[in-house]
N, C-alpha and C positions, 0 to 999 in steps of 0.2 A: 239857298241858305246863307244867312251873314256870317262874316268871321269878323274876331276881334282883336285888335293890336297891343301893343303896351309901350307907353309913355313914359319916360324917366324923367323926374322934374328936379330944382333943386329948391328948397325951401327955405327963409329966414336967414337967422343969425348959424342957426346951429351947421347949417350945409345938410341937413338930413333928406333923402331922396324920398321920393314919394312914389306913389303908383296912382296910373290915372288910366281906366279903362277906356279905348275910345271905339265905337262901334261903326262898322260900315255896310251900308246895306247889300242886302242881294242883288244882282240883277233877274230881272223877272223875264220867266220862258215865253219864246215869239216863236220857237218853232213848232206847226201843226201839222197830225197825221195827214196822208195824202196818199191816192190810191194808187198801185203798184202798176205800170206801163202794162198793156197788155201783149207786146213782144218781149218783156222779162217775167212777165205769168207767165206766157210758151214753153220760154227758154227754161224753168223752173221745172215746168212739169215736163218737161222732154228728160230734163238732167236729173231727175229723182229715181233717188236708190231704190231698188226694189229684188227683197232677197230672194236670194236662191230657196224651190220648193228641196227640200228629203226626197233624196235616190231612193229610198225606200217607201212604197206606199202602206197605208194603214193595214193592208190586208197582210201583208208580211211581216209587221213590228208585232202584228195579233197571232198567238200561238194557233196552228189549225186545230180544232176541235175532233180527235178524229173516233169516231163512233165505233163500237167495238162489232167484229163482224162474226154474222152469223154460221155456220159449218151446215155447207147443206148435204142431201145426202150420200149424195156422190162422192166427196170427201170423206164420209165418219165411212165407208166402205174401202177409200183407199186404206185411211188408217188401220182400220181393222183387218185388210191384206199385209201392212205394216208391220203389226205385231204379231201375226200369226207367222212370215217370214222368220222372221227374229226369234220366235218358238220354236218352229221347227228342225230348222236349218243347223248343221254343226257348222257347215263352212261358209262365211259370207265376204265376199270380195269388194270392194266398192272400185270402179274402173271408172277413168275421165275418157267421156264417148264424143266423140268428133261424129262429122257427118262418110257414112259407110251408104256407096250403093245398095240397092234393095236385096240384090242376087247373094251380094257376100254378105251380107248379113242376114240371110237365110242359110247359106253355107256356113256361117260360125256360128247358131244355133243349132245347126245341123249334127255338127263336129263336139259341141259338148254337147248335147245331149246322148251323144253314145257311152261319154260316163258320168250319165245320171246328174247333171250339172245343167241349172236352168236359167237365163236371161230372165231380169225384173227390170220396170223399168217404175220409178216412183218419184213423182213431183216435189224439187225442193221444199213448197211450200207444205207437203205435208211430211216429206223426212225431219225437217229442222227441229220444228214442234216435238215427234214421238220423240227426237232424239235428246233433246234437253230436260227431258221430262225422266229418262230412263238410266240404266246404267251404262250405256255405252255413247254416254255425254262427249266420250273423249275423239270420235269420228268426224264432228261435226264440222273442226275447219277442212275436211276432204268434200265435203258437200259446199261446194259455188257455185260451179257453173252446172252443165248438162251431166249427170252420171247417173251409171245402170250398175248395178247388182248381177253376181254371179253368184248363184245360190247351192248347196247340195246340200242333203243330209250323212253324208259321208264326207270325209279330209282327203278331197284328190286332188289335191297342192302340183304334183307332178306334173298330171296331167292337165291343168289347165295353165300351166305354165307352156305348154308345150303348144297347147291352140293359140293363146296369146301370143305367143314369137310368128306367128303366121298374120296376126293384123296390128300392123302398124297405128292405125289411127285409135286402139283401146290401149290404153295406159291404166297400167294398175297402180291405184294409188295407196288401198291400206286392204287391210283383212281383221277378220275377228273369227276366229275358232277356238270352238272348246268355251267363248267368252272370254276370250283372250284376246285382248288389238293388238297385233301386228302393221309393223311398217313393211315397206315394199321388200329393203334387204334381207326381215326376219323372216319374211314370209319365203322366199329364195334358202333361206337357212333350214326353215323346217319343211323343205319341199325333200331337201338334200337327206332329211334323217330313215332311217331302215322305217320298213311299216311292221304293222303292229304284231303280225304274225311269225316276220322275222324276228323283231324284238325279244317276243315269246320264244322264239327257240332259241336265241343265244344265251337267254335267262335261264331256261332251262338244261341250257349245255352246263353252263356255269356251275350251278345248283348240281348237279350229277358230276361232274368233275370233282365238288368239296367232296362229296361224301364219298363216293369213290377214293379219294385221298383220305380223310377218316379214316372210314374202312380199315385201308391200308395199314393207317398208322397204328390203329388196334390190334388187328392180327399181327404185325410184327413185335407187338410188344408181348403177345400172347407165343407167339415161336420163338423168341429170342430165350422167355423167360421157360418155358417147354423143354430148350437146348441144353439152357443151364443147369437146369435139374437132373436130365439125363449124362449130362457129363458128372454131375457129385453124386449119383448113379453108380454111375462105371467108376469110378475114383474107389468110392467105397466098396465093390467089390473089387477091386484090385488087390486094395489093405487085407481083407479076409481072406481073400486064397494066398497072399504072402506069407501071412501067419500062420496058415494050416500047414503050408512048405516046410518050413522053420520046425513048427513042433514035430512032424513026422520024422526030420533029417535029426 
């Protein structure tokens, strides 16, 4: 492409400057494409960037699809031992069970089953379920890892505290009796309270002591007031045989 200059000139009489455009040409292009050495095409493709692939493959950026599973019937039988436990039962233990030889663990079945207290053993997979679904929602962080069930239909808290101190490797973790969850220390709390039949007779000491004291407070009000009458009684005949004195003398 040309460029253009500018000329200052002076003109005539008057000294007036003028403008004179003056043009120069381009020079014209001599330089032609020419094909690239073929040890710097090498060097090219040896030295070209080439990105890093995603630590992550597409199978894992994609959520897994995961298909809902069916309950076979081996399962809806556990469950339904699930809730019929749960029916029955007034006391239910939940224990974290480590691995116990065969022998003692026929020995501490042995041991509570002499008061009426039964070893369950049930699949997290189908506890978690009944249990979220039920009122006793509130057990469910005690269900993790391996745990068994100590069942009765009777509250012998005592006593099975008592078989538990003899195996280390069952740890009790919560309780529910009555429908009532219990942690480990409340369960230790209500192990500690009188049974029901002592209960009933301190209740009924009690109850027989008030009214016995009642009682009491009635009839003394009935001989206090019995006394009194009998003293203004005896007063007033006092006064009449005075007077009878009197007039005879």
């Amino acid at each position: 492409m040309g460029h253009c200059g500018l000329k200052i000139t002076l003109s005539g009489l008057g000294w007036l400057p003028t403008l004179q455009l003056i043009r120069h040409g381009s020079k014209s292009v001599t330089r032609h494409w020419k094909p690239m050495h073929i040890m710097r095409q090498k060097l090219m493709a040896v030295t070209e960037y080439i990105p890093p692939k995603p630590l992550d493959s597409e199978t894992c950026m994609k959520p897994r699809v995961i298909l809902p599973k069916e309950e076979t019937g081996y399962e809806r039988l556990l469950l339904r031992q699930v809730k019929q436990t749960f029916l029955e039962n007034k006391m239910i233990i939940v224990c974290q069970y480590n691995y116990i030889p065969g022998n003692d663990m026929v020995l501490f079945r042995h041991r509570l089953r002499k008061y009426n207290i039964h070893v369950k053993f049930f699949p997290n997979e189908i506890m978690i379920p009944f249990l979220s679904e039920s009122k006793y929602k509130n057990l469910l962080p005690l269900f993790v890892e391996r745990n068994l069930l100590l069942v009765s239909m009777e509250t012998k808290a005592r006593e099975t505290l008592q078989v538990l101190k003899r195996v280390p490797q069952i740890n009790m973790l919560g309780a529910c009796i009555d429908n009532v969850i219990l942690s480990k220390q409340g369960f230790v709390n209500y192990s500690k309270l009188p049974s029901i039949v002592t209960a009933q007779g301190e209740t009924a000491g009690v109850f027989s002591l008030m009214t016995s004291h009642t009682s009491r407070l009635l009839h003394r009000g009935s001989v206090h007031l019995s006394s009194l009458l009998d003293q203004y009684v005896q007063q007033e005949n006092e006064k009449v045989e005075g007077k009878a004195d009197r007039n005879i003398s």
